[in-house]
Wavefront OBJ file of the C-alpha trace (Angstrom):
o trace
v -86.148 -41.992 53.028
v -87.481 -45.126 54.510
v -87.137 -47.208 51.779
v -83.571 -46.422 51.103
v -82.711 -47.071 54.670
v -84.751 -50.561 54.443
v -82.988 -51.484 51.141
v -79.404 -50.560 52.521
v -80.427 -52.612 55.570
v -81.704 -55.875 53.756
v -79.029 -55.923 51.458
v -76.836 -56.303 54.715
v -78.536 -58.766 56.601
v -79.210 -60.505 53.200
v -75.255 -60.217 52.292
v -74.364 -61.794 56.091
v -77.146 -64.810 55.827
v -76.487 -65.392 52.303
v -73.244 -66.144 53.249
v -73.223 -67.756 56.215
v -75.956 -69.859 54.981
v -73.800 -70.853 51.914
v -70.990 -71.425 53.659
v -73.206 -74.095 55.975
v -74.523 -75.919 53.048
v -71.153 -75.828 50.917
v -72.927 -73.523 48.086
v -72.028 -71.397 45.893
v -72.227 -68.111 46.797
v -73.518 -64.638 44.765
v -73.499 -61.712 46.647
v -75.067 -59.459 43.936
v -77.696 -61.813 43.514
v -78.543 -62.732 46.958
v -78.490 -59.172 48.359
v -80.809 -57.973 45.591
v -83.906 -60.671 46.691
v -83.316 -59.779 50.444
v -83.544 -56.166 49.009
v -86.985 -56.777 47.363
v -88.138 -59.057 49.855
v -87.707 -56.454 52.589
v -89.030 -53.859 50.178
v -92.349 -55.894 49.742
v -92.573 -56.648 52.881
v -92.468 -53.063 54.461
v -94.798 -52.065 52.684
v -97.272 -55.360 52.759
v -97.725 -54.728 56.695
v -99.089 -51.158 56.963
v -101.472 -52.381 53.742
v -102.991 -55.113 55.724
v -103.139 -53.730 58.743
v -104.842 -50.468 57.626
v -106.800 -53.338 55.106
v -108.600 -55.240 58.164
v -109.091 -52.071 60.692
l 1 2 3 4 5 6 7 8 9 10 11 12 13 14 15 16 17 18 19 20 21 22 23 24 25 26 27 28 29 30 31 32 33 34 35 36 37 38 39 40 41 42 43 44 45 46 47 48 49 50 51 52 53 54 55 56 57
């Protein structure tokens, strides 16, 4: 259940900065594309912290 709720949420935030930051620097903008690489960034991300953490106990 945690990952669903962390991919809903970073495609979201990833949606909103995607375009906000596209609309700063006059790009083009892909909502598919940028919400899906927020999506696995959060993904690897969540699950890269409890690694390392547990990793260097």
């Amino acid at each position: 259940m945690k990952q669903i709720v962390v991919i809903f949420w970073a495609f979201i935030f990833g949606e909103v900065l995607g375009y906000i930051g596209g609309a700063l620097e006059v790009l083009p903008y892909s909502s598919l594309e940028i919400g899906t690489m927020a999506a696995i960034t959060a993904l690897i991300t969540s699950n890269l912290i409890p690694w390392l953490s547990k990793k260097y106990r």
